[in-house]
N, CA and C atoms as a LAMMPS dump frame, in Angstrom:
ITEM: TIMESTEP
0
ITEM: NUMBER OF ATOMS
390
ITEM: BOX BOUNDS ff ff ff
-5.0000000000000000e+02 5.0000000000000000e+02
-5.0000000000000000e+02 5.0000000000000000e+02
-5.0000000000000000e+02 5.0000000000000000e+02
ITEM: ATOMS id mol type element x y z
1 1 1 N 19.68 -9.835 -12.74
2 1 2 C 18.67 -10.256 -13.687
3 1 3 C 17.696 -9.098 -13.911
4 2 1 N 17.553 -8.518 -15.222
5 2 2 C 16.724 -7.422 -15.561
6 2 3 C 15.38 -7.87 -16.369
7 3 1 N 14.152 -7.731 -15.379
8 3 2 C 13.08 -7.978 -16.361
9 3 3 C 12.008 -7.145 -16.693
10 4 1 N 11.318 -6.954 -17.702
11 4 2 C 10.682 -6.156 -18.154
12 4 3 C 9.224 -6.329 -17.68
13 5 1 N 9.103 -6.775 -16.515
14 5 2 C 7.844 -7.264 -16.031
15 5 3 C 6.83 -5.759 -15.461
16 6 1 N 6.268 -5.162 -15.773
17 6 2 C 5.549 -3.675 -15.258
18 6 3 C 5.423 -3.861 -13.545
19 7 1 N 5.708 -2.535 -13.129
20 7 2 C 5.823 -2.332 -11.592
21 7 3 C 4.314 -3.387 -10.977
22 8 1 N 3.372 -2.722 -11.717
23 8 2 C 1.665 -3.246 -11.193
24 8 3 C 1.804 -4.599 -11.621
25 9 1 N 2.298 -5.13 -12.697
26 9 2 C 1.95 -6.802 -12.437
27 9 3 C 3.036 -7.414 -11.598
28 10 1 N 4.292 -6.681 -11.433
29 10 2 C 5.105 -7.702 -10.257
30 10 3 C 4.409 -7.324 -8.955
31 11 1 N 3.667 -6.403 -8.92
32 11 2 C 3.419 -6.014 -7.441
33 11 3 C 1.685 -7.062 -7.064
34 12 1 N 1.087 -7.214 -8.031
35 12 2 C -0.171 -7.987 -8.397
36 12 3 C 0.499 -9.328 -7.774
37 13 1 N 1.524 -10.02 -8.802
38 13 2 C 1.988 -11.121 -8.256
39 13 3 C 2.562 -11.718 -6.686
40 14 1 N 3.375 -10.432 -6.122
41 14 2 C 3.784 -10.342 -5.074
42 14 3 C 2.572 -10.19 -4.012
43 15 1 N 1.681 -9.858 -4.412
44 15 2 C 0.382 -9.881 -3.633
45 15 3 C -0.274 -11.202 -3.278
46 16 1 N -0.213 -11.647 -4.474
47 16 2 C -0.927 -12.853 -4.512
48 16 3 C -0.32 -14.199 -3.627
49 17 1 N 0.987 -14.407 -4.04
50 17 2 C 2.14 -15.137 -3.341
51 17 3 C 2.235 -14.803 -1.642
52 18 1 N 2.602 -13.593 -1.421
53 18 2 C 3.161 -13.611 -0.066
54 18 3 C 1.613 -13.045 0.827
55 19 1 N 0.267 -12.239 -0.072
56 19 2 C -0.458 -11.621 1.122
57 19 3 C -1.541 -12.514 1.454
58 20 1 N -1.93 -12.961 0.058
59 20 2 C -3.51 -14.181 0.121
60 20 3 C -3.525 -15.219 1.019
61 21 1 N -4.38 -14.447 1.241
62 21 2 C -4.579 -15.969 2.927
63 21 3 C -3.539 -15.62 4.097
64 22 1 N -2.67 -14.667 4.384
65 22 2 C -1.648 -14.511 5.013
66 22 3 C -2.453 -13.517 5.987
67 23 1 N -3.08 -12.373 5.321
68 23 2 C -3.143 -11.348 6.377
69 23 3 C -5.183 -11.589 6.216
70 24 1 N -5.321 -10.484 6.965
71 24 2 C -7.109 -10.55 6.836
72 24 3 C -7.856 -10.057 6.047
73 25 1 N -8.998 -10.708 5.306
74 25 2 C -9.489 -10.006 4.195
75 25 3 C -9.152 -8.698 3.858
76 26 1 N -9.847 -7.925 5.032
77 26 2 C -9.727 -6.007 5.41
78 26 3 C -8.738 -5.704 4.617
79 27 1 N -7.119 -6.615 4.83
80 27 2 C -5.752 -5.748 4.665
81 27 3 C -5.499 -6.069 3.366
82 28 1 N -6.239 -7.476 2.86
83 28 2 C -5.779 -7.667 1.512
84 28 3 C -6.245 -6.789 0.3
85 29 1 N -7.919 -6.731 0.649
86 29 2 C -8.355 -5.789 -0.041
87 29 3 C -7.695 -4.408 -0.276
88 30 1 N -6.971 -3.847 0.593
89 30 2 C -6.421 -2.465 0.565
90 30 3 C -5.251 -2.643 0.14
91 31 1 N -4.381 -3.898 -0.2
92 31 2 C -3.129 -4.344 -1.194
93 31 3 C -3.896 -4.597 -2.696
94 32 1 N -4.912 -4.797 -2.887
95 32 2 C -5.582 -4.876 -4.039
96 32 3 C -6.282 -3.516 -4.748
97 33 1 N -6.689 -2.633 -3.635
98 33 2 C -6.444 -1.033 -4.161
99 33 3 C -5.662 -0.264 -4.563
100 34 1 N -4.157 -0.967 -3.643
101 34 2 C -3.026 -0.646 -4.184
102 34 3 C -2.72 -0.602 -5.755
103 35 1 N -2.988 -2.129 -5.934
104 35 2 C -2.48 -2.127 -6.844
105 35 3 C -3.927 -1.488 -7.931
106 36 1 N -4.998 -1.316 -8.023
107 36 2 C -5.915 -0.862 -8.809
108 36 3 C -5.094 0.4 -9.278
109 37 1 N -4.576 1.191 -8.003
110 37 2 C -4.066 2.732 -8.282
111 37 3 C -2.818 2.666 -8.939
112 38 1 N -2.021 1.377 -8.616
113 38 2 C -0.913 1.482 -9.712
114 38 3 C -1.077 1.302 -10.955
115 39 1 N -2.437 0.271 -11.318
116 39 2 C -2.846 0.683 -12.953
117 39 3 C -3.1 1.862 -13.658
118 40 1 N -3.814 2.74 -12.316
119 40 2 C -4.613 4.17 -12.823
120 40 3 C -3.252 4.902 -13.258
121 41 1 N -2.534 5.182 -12.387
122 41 2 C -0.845 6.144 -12.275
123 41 3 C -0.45 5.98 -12.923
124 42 1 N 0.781 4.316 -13.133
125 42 2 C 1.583 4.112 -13.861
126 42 3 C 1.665 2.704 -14.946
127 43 1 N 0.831 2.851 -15.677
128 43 2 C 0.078 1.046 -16.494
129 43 3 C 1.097 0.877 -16.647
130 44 1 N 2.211 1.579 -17.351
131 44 2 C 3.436 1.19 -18.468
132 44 3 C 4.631 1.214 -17.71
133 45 1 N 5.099 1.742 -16.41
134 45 2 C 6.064 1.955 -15.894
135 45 3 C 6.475 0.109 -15.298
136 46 1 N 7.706 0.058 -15.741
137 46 2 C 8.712 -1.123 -15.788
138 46 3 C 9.146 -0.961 -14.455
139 47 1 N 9.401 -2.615 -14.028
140 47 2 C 9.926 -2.78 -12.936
141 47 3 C 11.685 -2.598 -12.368
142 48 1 N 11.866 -2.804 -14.064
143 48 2 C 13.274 -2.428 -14.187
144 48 3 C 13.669 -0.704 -14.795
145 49 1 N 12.595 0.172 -14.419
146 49 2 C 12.977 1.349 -14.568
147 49 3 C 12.567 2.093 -13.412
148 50 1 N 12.277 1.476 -12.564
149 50 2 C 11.788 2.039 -11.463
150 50 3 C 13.404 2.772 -10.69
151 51 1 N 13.271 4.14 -10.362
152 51 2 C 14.778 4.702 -10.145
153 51 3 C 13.523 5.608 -9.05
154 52 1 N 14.513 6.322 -7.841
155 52 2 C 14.195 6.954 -6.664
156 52 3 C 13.104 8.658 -7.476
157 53 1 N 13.878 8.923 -8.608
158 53 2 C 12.846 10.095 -9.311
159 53 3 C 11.564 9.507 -9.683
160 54 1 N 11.337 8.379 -10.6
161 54 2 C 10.179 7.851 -11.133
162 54 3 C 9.22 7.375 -9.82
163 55 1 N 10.069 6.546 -8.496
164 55 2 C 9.379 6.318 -7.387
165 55 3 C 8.646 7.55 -6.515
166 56 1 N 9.493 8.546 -6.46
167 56 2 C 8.925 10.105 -6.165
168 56 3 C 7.342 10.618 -6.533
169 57 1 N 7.986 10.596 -7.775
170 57 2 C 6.893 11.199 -8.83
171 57 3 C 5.503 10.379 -9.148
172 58 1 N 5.967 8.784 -8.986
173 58 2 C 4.346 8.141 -8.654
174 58 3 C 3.507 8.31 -6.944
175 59 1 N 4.246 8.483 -6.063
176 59 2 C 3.968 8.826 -4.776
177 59 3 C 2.757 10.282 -5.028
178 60 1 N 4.237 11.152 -5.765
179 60 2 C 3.627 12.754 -5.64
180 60 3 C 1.968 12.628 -6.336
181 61 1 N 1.802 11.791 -7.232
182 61 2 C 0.983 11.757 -8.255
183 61 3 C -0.257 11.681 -7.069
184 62 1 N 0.028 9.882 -6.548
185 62 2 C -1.189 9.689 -5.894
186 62 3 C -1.457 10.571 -4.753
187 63 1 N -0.376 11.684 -4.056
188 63 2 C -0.725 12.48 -3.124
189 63 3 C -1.375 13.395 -3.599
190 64 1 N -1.6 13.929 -4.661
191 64 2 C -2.464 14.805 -5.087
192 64 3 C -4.022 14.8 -4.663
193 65 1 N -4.338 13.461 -4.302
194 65 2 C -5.852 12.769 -4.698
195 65 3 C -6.421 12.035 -3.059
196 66 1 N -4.621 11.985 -2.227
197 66 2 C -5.145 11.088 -1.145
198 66 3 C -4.187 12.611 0.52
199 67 1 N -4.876 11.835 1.53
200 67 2 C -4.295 12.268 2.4
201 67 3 C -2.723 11.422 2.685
202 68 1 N -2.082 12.408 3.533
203 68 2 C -0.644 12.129 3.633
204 68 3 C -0.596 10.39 4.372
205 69 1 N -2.084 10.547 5.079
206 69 2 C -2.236 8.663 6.217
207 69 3 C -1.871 7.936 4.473
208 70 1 N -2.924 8.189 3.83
209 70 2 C -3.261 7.267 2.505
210 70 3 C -2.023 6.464 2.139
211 71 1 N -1.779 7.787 2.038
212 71 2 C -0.207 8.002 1.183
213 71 3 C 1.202 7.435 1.276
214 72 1 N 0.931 7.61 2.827
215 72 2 C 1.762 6.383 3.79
216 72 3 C 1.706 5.012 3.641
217 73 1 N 0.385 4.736 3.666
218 73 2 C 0.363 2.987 3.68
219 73 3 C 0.511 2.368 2.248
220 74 1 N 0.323 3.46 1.273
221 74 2 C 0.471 3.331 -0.114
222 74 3 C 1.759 2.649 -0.242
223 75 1 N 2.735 3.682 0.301
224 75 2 C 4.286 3.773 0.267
225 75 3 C 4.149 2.212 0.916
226 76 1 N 3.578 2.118 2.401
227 76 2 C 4.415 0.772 2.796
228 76 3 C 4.09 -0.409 1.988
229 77 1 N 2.838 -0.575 1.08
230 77 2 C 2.496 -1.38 0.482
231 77 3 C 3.816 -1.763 -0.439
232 78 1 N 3.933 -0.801 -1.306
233 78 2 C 4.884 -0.905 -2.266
234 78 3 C 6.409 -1.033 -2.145
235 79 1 N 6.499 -0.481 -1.053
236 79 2 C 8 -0.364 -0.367
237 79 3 C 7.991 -2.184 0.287
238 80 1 N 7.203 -3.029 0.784
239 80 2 C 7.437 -4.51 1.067
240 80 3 C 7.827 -5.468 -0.032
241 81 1 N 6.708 -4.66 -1.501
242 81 2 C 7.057 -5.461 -2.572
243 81 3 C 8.578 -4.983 -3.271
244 82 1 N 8.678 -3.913 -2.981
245 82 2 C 10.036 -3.307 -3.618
246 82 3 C 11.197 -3.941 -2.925
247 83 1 N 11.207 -4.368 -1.371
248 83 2 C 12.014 -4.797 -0.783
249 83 3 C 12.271 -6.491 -1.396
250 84 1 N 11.39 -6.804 -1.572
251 84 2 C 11.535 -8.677 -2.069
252 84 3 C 11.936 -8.463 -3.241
253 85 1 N 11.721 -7.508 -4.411
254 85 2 C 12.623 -7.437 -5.549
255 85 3 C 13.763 -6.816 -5.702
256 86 1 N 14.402 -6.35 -4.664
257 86 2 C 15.752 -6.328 -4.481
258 86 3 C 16.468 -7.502 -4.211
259 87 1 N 15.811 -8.218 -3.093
260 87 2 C 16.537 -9.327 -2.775
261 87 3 C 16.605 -10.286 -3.729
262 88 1 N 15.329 -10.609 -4.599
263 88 2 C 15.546 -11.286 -5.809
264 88 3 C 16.629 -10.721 -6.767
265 89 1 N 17.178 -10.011 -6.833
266 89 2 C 18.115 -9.429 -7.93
267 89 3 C 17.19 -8.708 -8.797
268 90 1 N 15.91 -8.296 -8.858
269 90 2 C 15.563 -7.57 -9.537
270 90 3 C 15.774 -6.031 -9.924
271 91 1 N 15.835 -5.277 -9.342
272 91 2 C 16.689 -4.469 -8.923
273 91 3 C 18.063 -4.07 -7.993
274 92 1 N 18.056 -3.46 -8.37
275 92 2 C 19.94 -2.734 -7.823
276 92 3 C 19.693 -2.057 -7.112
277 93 1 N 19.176 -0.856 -7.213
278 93 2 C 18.695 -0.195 -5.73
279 93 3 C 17.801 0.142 -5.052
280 94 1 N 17.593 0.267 -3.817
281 94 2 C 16.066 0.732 -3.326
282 94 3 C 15.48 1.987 -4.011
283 95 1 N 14.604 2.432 -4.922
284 95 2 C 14.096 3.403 -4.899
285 95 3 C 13.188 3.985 -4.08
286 96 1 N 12.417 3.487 -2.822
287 96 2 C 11.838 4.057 -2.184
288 96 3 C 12.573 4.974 -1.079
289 97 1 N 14.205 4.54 -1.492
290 97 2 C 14.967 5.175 -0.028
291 97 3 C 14.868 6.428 0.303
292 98 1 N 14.585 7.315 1.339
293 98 2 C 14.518 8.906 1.383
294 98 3 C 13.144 8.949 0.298
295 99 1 N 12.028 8.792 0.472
296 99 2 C 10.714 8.785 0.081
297 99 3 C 10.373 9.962 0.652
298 100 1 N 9.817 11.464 -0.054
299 100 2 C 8.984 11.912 0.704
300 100 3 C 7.59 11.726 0.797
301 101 1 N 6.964 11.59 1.708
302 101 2 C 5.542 10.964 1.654
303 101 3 C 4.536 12.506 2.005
304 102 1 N 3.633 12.825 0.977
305 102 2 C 2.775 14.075 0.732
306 102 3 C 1.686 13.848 0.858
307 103 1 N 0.726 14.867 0.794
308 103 2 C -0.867 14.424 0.662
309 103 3 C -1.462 15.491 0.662
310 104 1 N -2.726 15.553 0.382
311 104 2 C -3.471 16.487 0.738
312 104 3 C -4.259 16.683 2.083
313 105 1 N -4.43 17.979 2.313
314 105 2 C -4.904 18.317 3.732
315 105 3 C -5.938 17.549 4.387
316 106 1 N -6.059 16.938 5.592
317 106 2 C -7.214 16.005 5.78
318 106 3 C -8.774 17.113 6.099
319 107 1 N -9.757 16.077 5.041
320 107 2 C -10.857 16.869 5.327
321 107 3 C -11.537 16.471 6.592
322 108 1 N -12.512 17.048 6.949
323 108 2 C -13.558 16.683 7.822
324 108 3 C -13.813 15.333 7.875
325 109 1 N -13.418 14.437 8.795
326 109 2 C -13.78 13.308 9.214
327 109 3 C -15.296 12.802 10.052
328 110 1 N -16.188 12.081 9.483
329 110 2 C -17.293 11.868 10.318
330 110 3 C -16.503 11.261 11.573
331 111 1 N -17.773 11.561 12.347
332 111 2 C -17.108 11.228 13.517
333 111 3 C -17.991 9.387 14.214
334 112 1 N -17.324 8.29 14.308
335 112 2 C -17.079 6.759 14.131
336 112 3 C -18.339 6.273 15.518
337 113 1 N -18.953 6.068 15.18
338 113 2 C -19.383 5.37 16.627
339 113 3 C -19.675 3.492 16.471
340 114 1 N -19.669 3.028 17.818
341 114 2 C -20.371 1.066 17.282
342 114 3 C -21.613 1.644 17.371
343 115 1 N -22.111 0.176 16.392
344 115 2 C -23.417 0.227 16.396
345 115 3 C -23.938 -0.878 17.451
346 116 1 N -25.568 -0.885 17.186
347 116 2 C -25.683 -2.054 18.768
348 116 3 C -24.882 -3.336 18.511
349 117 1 N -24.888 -3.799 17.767
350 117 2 C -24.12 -5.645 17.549
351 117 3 C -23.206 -4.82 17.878
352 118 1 N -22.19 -4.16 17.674
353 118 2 C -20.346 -4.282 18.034
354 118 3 C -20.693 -3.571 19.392
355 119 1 N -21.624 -2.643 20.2
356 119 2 C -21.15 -2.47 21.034
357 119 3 C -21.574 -3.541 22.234
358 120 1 N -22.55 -4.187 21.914
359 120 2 C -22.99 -5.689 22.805
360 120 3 C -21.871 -6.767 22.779
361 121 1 N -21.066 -6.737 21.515
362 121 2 C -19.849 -7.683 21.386
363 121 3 C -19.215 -7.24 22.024
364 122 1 N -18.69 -6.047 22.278
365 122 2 C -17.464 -5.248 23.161
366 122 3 C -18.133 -5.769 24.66
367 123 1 N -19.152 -5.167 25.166
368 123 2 C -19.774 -5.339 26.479
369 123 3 C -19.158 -6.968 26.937
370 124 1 N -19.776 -7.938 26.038
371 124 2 C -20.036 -9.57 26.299
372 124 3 C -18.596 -10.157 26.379
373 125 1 N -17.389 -9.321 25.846
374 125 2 C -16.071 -9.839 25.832
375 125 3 C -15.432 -8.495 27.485
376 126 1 N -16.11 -7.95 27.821
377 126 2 C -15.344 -7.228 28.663
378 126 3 C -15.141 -7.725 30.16
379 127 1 N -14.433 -7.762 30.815
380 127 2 C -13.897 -8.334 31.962
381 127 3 C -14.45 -7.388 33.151
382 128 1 N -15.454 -7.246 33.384
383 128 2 C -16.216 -6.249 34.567
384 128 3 C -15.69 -6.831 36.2
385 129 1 N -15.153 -8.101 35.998
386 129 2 C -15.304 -8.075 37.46
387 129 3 C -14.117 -7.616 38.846
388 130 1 N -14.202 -7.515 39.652
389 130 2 C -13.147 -6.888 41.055
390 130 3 C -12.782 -7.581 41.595
């Protein structure tokens, strides 16, 4: 079955269906960036033209802009929804297969500390005793 449905709205839909309410706010939101960046990249690119070059070349795109971590979870985002539209018959073959995953060099990271509430939460859940 071949449909002309765009990569970003089957992947929108597939979001909605299998992630909402499934995983934790945190992770959904960053499947919902996903897909923001698949509007920015590729608005017009078809779900039924999606081939291992066109899958490449939207990867390479967003590695231009993100680090190689980014870039990664990008891929797995899209690579879960790509996997359920195979099995639907939507596609014929995996295009994410042999993915190279790129990025740009990581910059300077601040460096993370808790603040007092999370580190009093850590303390009040910790098991101190002998």
């Amino acid at each position: 079955m071949i449909t002309r449905v765009t990569l970003h709205r089957y992947f929108h839909d597939w979001m909605e269906l299998y992630k909402e309410g499934a995983v934790r706010d945190v992770t959904y939101r960053k499947y919902k960036m996903t897909h923001q960046q698949l509007l920015k990249i590729c608005p017009k690119l078809k779900l039924c033209d999606l081939n291992r070059l066109s899958y490449q070349k939207l990867l390479n795109d967003y590695a231009l802009t993100h680090e190689r971590q980014t870039v990664m979870d990008f891929h797995r985002h899209l690579q879960s929804s790509i996997v359920d539209a195979l099995e639907e018959g939507l596609l014929e073959k995996d295009p994410t297969r042999k993915a190279v995953i790129k990025g740009k060099e990581p910059g300077n990271h601040k460096t993370k500390y808790l603040n007092q509430r999370e580190l009093q939460a850590l303390l009040d859940n910790l098991k101190l005793e002998k």
